[in-house]
Gaussian input, Z-matrix of N, CA and C with variables (Angstrom, degrees):
# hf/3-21g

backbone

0 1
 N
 C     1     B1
 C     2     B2     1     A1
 N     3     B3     2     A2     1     D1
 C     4     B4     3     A3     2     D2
 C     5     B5     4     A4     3     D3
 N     6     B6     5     A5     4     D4
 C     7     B7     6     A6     5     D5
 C     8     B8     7     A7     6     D6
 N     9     B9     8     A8     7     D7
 C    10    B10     9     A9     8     D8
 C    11    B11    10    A10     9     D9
 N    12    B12    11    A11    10    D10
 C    13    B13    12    A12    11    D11
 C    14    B14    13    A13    12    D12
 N    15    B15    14    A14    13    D13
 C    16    B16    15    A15    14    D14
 C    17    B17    16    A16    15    D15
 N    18    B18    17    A17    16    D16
 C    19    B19    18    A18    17    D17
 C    20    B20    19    A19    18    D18
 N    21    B21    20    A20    19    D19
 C    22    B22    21    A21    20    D20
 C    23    B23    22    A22    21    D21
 N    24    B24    23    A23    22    D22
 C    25    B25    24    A24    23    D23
 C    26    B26    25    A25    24    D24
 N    27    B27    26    A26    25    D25
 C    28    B28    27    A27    26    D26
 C    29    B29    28    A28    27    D27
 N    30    B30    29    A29    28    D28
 C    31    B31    30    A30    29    D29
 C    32    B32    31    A31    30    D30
 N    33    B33    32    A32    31    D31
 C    34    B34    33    A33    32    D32
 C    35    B35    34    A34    33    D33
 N    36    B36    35    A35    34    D34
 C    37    B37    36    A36    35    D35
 C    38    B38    37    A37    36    D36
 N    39    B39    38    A38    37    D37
 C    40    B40    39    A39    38    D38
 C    41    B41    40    A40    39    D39
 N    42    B42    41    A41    40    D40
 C    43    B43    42    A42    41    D41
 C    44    B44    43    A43    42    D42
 N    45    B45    44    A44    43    D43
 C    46    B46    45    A45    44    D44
 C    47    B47    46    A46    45    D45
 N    48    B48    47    A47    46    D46
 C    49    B49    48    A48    47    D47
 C    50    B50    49    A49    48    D48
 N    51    B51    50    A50    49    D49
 C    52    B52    51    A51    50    D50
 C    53    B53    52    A52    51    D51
 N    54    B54    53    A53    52    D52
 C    55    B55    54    A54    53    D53
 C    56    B56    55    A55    54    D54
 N    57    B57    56    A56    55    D55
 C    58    B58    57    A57    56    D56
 C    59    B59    58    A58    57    D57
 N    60    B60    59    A59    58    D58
 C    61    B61    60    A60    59    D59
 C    62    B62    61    A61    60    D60
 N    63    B63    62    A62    61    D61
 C    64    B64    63    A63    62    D62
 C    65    B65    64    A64    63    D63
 N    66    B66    65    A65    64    D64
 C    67    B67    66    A66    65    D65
 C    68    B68    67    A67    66    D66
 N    69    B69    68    A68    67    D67
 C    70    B70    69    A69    68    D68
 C    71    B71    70    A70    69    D69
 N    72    B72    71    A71    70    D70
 C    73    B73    72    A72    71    D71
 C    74    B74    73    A73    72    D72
 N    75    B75    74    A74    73    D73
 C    76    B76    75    A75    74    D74
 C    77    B77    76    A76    75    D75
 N    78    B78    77    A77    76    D76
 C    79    B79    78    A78    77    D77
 C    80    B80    79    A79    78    D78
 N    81    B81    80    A80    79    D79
 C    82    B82    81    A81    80    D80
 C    83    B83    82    A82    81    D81
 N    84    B84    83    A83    82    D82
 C    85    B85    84    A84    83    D83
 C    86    B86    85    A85    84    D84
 N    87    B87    86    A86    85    D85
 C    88    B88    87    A87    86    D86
 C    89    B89    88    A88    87    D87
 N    90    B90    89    A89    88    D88
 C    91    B91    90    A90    89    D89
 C    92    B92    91    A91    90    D90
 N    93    B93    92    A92    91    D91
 C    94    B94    93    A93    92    D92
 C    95    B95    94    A94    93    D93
 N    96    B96    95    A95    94    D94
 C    97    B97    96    A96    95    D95
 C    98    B98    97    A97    96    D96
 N    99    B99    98    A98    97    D97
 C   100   B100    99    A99    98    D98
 C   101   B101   100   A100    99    D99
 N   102   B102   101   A101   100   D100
 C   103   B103   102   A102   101   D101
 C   104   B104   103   A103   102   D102
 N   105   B105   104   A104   103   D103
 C   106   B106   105   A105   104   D104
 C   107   B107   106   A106   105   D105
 N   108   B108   107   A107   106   D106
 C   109   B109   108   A108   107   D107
 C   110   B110   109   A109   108   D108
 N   111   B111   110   A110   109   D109
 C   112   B112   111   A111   110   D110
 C   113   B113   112   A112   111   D111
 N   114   B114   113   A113   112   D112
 C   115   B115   114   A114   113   D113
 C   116   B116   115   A115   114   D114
 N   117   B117   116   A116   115   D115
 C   118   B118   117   A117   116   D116
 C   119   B119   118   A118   117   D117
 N   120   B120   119   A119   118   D118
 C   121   B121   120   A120   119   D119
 C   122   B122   121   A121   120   D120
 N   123   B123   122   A122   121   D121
 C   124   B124   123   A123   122   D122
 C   125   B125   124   A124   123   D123
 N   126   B126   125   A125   124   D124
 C   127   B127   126   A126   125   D125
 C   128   B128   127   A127   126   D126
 N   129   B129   128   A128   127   D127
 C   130   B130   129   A129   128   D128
 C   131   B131   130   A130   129   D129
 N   132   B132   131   A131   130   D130
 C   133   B133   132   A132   131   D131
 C   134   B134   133   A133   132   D132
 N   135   B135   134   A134   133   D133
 C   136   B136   135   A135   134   D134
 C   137   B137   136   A136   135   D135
 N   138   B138   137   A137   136   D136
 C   139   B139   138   A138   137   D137
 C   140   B140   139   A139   138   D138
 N   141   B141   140   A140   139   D139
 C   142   B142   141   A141   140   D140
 C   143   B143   142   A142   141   D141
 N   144   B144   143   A143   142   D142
 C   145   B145   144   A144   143   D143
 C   146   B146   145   A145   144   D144
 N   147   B147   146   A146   145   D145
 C   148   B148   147   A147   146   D146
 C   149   B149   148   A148   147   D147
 N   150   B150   149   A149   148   D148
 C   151   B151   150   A150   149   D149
 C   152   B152   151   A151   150   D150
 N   153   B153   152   A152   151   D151
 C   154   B154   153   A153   152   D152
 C   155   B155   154   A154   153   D153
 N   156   B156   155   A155   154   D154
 C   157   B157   156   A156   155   D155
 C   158   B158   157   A157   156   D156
 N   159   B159   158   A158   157   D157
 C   160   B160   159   A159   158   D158
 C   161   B161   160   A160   159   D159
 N   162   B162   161   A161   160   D160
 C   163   B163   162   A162   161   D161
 C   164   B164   163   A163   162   D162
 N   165   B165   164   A164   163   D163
 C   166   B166   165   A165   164   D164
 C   167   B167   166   A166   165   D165
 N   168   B168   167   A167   166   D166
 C   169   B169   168   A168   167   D167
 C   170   B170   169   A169   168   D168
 N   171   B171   170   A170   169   D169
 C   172   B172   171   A171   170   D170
 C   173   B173   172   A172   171   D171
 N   174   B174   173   A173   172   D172
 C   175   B175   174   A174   173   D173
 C   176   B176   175   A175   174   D174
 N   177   B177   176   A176   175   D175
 C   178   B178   177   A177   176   D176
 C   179   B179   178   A178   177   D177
 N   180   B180   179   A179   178   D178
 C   181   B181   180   A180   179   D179
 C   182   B182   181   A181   180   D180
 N   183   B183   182   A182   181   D181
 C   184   B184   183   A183   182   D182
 C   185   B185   184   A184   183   D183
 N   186   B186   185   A185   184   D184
 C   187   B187   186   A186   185   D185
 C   188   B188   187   A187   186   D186
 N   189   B189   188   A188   187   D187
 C   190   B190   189   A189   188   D188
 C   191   B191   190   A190   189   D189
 N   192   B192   191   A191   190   D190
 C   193   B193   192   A192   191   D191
 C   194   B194   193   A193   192   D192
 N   195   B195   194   A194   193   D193
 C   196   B196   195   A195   194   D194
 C   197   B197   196   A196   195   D195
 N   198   B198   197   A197   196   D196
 C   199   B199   198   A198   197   D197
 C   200   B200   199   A199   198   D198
 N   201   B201   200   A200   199   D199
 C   202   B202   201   A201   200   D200
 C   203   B203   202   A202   201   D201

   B1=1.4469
   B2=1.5320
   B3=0.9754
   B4=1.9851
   B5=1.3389
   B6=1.0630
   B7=1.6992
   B8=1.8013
   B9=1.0762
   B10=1.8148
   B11=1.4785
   B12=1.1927
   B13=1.2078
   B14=1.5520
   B15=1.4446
   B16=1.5963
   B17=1.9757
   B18=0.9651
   B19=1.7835
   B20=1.6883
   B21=1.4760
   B22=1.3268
   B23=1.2941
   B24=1.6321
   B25=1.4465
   B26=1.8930
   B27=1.3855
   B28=1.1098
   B29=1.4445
   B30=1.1584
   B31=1.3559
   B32=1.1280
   B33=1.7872
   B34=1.3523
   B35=1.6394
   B36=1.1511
   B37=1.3991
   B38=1.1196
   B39=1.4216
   B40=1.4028
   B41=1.2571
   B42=1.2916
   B43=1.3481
   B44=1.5713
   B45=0.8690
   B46=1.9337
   B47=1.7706
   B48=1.0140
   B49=1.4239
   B50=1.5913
   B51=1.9190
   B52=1.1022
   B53=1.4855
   B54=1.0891
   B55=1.5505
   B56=1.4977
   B57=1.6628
   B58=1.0577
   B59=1.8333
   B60=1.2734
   B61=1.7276
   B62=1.2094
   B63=1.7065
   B64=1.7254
   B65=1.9859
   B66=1.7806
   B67=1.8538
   B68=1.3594
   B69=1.1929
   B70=1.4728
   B71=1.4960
   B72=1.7072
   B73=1.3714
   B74=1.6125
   B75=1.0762
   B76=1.4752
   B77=1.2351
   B78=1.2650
   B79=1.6994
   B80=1.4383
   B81=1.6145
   B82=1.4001
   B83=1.3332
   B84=0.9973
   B85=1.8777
   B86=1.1736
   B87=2.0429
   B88=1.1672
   B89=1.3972
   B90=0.8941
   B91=2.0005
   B92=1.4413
   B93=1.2516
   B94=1.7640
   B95=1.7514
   B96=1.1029
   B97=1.5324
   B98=1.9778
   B99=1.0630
   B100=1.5914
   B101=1.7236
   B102=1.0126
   B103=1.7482
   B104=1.2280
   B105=1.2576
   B106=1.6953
   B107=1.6933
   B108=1.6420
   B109=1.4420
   B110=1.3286
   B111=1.2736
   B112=1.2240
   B113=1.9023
   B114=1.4219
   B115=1.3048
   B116=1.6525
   B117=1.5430
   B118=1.4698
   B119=1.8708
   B120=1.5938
   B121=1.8061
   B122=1.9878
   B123=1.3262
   B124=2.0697
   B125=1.5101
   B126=1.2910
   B127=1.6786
   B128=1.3275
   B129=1.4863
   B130=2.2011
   B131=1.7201
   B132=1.7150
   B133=1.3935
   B134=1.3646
   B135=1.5665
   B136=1.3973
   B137=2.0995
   B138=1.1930
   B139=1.7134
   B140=1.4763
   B141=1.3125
   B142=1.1925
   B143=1.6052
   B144=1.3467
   B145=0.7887
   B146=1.6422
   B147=0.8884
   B148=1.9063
   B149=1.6533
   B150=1.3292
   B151=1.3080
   B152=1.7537
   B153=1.7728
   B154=2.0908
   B155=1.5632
   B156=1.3265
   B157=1.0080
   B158=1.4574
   B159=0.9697
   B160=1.3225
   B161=1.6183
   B162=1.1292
   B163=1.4939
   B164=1.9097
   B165=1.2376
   B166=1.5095
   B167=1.5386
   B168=1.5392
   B169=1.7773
   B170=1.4401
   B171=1.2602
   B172=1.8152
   B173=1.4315
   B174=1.5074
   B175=1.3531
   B176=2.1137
   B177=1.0669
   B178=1.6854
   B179=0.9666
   B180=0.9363
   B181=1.5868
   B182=1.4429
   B183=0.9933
   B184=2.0015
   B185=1.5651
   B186=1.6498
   B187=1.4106
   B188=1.6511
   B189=1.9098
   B190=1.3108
   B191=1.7255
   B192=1.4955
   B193=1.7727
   B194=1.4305
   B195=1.4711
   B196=1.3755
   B197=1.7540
   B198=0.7456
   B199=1.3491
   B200=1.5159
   B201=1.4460
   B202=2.2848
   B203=1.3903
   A1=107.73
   A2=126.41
   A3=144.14
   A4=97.95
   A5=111.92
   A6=135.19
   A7=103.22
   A8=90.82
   A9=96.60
   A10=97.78
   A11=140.23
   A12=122.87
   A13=99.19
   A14=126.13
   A15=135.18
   A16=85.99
   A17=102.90
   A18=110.87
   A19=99.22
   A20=95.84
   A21=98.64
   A22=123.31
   A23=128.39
   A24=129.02
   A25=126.55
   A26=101.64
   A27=102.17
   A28=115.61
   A29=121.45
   A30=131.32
   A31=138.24
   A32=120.50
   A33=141.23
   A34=102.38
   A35=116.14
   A36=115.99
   A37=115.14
   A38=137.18
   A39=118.07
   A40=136.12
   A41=123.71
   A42=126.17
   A43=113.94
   A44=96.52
   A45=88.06
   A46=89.97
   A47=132.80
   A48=119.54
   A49=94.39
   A50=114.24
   A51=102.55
   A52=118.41
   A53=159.43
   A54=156.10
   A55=128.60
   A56=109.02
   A57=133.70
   A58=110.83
   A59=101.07
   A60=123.73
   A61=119.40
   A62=99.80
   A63=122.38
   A64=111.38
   A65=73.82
   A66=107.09
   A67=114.28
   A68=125.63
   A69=134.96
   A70=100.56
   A71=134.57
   A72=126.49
   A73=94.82
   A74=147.18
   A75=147.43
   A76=115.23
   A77=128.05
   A78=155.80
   A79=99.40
   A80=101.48
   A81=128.05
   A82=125.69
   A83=95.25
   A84=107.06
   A85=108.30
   A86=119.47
   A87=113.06
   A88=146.38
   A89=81.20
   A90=109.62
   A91=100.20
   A92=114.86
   A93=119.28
   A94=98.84
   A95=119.49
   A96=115.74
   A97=88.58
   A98=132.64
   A99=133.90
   A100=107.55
   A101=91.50
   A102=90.02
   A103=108.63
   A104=114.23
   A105=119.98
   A106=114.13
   A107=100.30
   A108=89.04
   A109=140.94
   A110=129.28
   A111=120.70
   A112=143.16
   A113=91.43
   A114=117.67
   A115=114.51
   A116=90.60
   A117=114.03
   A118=111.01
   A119=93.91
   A120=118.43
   A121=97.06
   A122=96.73
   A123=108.49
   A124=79.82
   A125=119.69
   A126=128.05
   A127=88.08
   A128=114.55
   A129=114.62
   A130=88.27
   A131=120.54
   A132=98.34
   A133=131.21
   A134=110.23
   A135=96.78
   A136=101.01
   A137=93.17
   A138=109.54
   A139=110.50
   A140=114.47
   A141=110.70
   A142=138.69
   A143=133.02
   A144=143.01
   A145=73.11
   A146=145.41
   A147=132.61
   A148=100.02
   A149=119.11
   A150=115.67
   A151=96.25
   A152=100.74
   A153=85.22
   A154=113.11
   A155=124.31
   A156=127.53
   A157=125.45
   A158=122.75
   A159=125.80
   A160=119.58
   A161=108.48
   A162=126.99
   A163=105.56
   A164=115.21
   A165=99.14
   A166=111.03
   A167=104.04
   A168=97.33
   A169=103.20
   A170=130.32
   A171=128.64
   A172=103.63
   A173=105.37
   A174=124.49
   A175=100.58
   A176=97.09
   A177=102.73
   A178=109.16
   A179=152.07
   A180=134.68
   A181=87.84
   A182=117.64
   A183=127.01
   A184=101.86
   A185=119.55
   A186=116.04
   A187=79.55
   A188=106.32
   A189=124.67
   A190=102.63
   A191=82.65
   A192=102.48
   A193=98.62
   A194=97.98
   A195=102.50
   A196=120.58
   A197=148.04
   A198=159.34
   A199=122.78
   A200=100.34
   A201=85.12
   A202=110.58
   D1=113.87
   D2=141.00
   D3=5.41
   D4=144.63
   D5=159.03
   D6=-67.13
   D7=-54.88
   D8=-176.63
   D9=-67.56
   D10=-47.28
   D11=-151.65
   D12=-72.82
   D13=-35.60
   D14=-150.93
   D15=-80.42
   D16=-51.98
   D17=-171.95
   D18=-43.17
   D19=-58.79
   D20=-172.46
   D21=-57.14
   D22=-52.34
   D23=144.30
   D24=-21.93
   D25=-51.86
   D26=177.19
   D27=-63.90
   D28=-40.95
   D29=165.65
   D30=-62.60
   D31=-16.54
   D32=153.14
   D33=-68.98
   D34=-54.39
   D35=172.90
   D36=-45.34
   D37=-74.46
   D38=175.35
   D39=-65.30
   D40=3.54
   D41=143.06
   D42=-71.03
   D43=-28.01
   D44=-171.72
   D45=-80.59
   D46=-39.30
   D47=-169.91
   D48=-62.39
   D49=-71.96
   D50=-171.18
   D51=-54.80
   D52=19.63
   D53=123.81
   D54=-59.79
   D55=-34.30
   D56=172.97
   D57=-59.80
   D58=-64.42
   D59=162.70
   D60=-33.01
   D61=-42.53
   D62=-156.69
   D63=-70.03
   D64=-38.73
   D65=-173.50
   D66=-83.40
   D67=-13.05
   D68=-166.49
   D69=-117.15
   D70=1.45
   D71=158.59
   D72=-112.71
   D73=2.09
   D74=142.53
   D75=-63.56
   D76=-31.35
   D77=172.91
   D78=-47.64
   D79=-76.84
   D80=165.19
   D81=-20.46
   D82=-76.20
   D83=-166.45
   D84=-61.85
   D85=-50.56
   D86=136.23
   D87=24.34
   D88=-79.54
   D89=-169.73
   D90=-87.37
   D91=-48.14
   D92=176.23
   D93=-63.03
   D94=-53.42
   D95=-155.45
   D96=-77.04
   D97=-20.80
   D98=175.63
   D99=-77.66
   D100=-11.96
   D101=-179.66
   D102=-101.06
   D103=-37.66
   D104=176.79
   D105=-62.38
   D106=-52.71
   D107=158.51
   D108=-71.90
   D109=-25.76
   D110=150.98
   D111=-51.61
   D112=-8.64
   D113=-178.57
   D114=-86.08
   D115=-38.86
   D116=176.33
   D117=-66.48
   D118=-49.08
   D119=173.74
   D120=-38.83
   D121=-58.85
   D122=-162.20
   D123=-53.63
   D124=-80.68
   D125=-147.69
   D126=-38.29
   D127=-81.17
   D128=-152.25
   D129=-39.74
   D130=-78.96
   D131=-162.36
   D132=-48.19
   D133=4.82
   D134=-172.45
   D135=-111.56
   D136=-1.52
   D137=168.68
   D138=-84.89
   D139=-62.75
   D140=141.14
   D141=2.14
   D142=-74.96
   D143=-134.47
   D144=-127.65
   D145=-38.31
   D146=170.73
   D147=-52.78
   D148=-49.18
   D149=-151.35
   D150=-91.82
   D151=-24.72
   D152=168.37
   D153=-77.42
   D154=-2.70
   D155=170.91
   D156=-94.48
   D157=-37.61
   D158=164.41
   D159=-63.47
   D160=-37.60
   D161=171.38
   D162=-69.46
   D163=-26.13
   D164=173.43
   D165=-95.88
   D166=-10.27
   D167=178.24
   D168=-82.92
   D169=-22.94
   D170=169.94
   D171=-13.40
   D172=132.88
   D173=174.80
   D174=-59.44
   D175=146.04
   D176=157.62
   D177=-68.84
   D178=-5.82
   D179=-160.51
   D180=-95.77
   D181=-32.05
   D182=-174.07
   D183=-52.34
   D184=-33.43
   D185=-154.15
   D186=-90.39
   D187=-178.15
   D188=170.79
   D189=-117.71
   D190=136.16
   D191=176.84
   D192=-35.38
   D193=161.62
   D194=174.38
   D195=-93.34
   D196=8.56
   D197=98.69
   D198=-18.48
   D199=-15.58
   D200=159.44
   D201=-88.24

């Protein structure tokens, strides 16, 4: 095998790692920024579901007769 050809391999190689590297902290953040929103997802439905609940224990007196 060539001097040039091995350089050149070697040099495809470390591009493919550094891309590899490149793709696996995009991976990352990813995965961090999917967890944060899903975290965010639990809380609203669980605000949500305080405020449909609180809203169905409301006194009647809150509603209007049925005659308006």
């Amino acid at each position: 095998m060539s001097d040039e050809r091995f350089i050149d391999m070697e040099s495809r190689l470390a591009h493919q790692d550094q891309l590899l590297n490149e793709l696996n902290d995009v991976v990352t953040e990813q995965q961090a920024r999917l967890m944060q929103l899903e975290e965010l997802c639990k809380a609203l439905v669980q605000r949500l579901r305080s405020v449909g609940e609180s809203m169905s224990e409301a006194s009647p007196g809150d509603e209007r007769p049925p005659h308006y």
